[in-house]
N, C-alpha and C positions, 0 to 999 in steps of 0.2 A: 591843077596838078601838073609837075613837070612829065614830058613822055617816062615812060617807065616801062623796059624793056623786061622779060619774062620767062626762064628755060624751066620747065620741073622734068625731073625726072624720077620714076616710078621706082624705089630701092629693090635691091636683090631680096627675093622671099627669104633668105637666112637671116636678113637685116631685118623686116618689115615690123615685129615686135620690137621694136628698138630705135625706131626713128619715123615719120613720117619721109613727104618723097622730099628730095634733095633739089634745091632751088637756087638759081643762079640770077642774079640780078646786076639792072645796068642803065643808069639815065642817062638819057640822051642830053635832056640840059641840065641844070643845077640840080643836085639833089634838096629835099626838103631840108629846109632850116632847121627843123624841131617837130619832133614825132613820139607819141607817147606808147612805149615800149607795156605792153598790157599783162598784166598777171595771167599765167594759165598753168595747164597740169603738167606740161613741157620745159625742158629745158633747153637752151638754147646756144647752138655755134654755130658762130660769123666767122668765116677767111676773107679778109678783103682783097680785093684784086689790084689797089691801087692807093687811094692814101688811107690814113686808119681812122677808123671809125668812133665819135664821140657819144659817151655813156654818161650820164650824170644820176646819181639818185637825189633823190629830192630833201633839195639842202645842203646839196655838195657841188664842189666845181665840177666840170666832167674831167672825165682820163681818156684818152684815146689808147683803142687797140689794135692793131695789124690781124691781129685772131683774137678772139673769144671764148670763152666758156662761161654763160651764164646760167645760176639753178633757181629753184622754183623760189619766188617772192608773192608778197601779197599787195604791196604799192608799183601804182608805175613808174618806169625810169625815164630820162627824158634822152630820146634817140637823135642824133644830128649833128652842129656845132661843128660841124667840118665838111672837108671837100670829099671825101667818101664818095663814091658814084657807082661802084661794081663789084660785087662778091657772092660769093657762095656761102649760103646758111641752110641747116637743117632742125628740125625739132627732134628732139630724145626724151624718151620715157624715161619711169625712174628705173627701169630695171635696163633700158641703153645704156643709161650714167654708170650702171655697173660692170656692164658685159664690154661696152665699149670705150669707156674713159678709166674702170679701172678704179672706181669712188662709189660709195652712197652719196645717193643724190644732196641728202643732208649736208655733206661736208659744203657744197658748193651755195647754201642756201640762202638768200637775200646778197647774192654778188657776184660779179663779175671777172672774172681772171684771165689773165694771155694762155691760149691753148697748150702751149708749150709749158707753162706751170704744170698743168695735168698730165701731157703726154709727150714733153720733154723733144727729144732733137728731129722725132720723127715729125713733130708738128710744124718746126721750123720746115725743114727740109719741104714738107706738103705746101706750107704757102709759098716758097721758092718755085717749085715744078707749076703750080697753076699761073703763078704771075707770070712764066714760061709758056705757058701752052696756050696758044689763043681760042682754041677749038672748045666749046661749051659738051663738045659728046665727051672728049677727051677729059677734061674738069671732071666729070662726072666719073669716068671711070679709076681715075687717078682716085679719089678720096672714097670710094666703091669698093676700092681694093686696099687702101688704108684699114678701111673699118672690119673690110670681111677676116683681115689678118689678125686685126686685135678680136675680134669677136671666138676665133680658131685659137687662140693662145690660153694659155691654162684659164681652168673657168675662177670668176671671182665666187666668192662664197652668196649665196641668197639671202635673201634676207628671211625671219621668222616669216612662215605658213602665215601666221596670223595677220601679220602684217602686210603680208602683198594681198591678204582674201580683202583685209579690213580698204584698202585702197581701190582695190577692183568696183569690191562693192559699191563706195562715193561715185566712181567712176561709171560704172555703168548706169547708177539714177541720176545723175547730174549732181549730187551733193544733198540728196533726197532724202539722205536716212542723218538721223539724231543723232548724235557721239554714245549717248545712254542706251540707246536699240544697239550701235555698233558694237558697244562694248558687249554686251549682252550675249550679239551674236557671236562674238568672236570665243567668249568666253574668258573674257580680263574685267576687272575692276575699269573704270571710265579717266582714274587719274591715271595707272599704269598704262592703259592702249593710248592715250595722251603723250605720255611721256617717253615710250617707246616708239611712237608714231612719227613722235617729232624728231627723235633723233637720225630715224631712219632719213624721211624725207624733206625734214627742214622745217616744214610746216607742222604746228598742230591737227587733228583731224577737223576741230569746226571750223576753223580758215580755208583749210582744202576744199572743205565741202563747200563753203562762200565763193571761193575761186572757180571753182566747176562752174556753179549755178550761173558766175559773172561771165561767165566764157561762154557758155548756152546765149547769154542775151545777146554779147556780140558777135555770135556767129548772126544769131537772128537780126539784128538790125544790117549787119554787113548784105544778108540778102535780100531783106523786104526792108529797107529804110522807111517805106511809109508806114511801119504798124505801129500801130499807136502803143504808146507805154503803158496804159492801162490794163490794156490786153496781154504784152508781152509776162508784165507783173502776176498775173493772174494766172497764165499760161506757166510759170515757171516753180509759181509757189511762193512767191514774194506777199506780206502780209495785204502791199498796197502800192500803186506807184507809188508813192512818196519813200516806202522802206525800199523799192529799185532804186530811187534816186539818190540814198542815201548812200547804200551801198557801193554804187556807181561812181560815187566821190570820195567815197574812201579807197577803194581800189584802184579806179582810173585818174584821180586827181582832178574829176569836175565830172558835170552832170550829162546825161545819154547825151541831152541833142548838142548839147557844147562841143562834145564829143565828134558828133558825126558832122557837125560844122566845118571842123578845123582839119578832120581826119579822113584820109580815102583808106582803103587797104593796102598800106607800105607793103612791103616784105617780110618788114621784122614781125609784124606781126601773121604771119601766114598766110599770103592774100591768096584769092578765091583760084582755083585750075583753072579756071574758062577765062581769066584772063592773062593767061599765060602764052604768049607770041608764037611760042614751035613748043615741041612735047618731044625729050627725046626718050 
């Protein structure tokens, strides 16, 4: 792995529902060639600091972006194909994609868009001032003060009760509860919390719930690389390794250890605080 330089910074408590910490990144040599961009319950924006950044989904040529907006998917995308080296990205909830981009998360769902589609001249304007400012505290405060403005501006509408309970819930068991229990619990019909589920957040709920469970495994492989897949399967509620491995290929686009072969923890996918250079 090329050196891979590291800022997080902890977001403001009005922010903290609404995005994880805000990370600033920066190779020192070539950035990775190709990096596989992972399904999770987040979505996702890239400012690049310097050239723009290649997306591909699987099957297409890539498109390069200067900024980002990317929503929840269930295949991975392929990250790289350019000289990219330095930018600031954060993860957002689905209820940040409301408060602070202004969308249900659904609209943005299996794709990628230039920030400025979403949030128009102020976004332009944000990546001029960082490719401006060499200071990484600075960076942070500058897009800190972006978000807390949009987040202060008329509130967006919420989405149904039903619907953020029915999400929490996947969320808090890892994707542990059945579509048919959710529905149940929610009190809808199983196609109706489907069909409402999905237009909110993009996803169906038994995808979502596949996506949790996928993100559970590589958080856990990112920290014990050595645990055996048997165990992790069985740990998670997977029928068998072989149904992890499946799933693993359908989501990630090949199998665990292929995976951890070819992959460190980039950025894009949320790499670990502890190896993060300075903390501001």
């Amino acid at each position: 792995m090329e050196d891979l330089e590291l800022h997080v910074h902890r977001a403001h408590p009005a922010l903290r529902p609404y995005l994880d910490d805000l990370i600033g990144y920066a190779y020192r040599g070539d950035p990775p060639a190709l990096h596989r961009g992972l399904p999770s319950r987040s979505l996702t924006v890239v400012i690049t600091l310097d050239e723009p950044l290649g997306i591909a989904w699987p099957g297409a040529p890539a498109q390069k972006f200067e900024t980002l907006a990317g929503g929840l998917h269930s295949t991975a995308v392929s990250i790289g194909q350019s000289p990219n080296q330095a930018g600031l990205q954060f993860a957002l909830t689905p209820a940040g994609s409301r408060a602070l981009l202004g969308l249900p998360p659904g609209e943005l769902a299996s794709m990628v868009v230039p920030l400025d589609d979403v949030l128009g001249r102020p976004a332009r304007q944000l990546a001029e001032q960082l490719r401006e400012t060499p200071d990484w505290a600075q960076r942070f405060a500058i897009v800190e003060q972006l978000l807390l403005e949009a987040w202060r501006d008329e509130p967006v509408p919420e989405p149904r009760a039903e619907l953020s309970w029915a999400w929490q819930r996947l969320a808090q068991t890892g994707g542990g509860v059945g579509v048919q229990d959710l529905a149940a619990e929610v009190g809808w019909g199983r196609r109706h919390l489907t069909e409402r589920f999905r237009q909110e957040y993009g996803l169906p709920p038994k995808v979502a719930a596949r996506v949790m469970r996928f993100e559970q495994a590589v958080r856990r492989l990112k920290r014990s690389p050595q645990t055996k897949l048997a165990d992790l399967a069985a740990d998670l509620g997977y029928a068998d390794q072989a149904h992890l491995s499946r799933e693993w290929n359908a989501l990630a686009g090949c199998s665990p250890r292929q995976w951890m072969t070819e992959e460190l923890p980039y950025v894009q996918d949320g790499p670990a605080l502890e190896q993060a250079e300075s903390q501001v």
